[in-house]
N, C-alpha and C positions, 0 to 999 in steps of 0.2 A: 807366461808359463802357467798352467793348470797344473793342481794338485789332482793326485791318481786315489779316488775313493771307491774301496773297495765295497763289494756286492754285497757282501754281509759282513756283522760284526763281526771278530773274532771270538772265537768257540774260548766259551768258559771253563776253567778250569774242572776234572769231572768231581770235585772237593764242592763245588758249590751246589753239585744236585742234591748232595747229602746233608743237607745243612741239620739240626737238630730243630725239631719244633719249639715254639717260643711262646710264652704266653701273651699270646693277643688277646686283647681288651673279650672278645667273644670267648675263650676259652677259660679264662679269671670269671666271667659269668657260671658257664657251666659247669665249673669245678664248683663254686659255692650251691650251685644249686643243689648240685651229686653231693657237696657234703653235707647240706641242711636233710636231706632224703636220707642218708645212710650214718652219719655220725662218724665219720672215720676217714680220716683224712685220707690216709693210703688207699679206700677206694674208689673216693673220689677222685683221686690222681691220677689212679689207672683208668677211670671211667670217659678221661680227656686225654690220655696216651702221654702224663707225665708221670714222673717219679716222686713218690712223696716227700724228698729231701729236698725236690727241684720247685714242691710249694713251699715247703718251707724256707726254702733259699727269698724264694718272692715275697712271701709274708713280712719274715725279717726285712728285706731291701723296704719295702712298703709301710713299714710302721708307720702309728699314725694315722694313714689314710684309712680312707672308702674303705678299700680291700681288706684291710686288716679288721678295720669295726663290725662288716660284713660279716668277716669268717668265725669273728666273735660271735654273733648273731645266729649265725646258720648253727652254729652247735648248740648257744642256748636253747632257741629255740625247738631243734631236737631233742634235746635231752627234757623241756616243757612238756612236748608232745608225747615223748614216749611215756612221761610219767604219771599222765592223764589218760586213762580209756575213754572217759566220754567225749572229749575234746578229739571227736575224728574231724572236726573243720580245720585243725595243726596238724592234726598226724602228717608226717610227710609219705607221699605216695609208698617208696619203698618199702613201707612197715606196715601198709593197711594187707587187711587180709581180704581177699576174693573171693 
C-alpha cells in the first residue's frame, strides 16, 4: 500500500504572512548605528521600522551582552561627539553639516 502525497504543502495560515518584524542580528546592528548618529533611541527604532519600547524590551532581555555595552557606547559616544566641534573625525554623519 503507498501513501498518497500530496502536490503541495498545505497553504499556511494567512496569520503567518503577517508576522511582526523581529530583531535579527542585522537589524540590532542598524539600530546601534541609527542611534550612535542621532542620539535618540526612538529614532533609531523608527529608522529600522521598530518601536522604541520594542528596543527597549530587547535592551533589557539582553543585559549584559554585546548589545547592551554597544548601546552604551553608541550614546556615549554621541553625546562625546556632539560636545566637541573640532572632533569632526566622531561626529556621527547625522549631525555634520553639508
Amino acid at each position: 500500500m503507498t501513501q498518497h502525497i500530496p502536490a503541495r504543502p498545505p497553504a499556511q495560515p494567512a496569520l503567518a504572512i503577517f508576522t511582526p518584524a523581529r530583531w535579527i542580528p542585522a537589524r540590532q546592528r542598524t539600530f546601534l548605528t541609527a542611534l550612535y548618529q542621532s542620539g535618540s533611541v526612538a529614532q533609531a527604532a523608527r529608522m529600522v521600522g521598530m518601536s522604541p519600547s520594542s528596543a527597549h524590551r530587547l535592551r533589557r532581555r539582553l543585559a549584559g551582552t554585546a548589545f547592551d555595552r554597544d548601546w552604551s557606547n553608541a550614546l556615549t559616544l554621541h553625546a562625546q561627539a556632539m560636545a566637541d566641534p573640532i572632533a569632526t573625525q566622531l561626529r556621527p554623519q547625522a549631525a555634520t553639516r553639508r
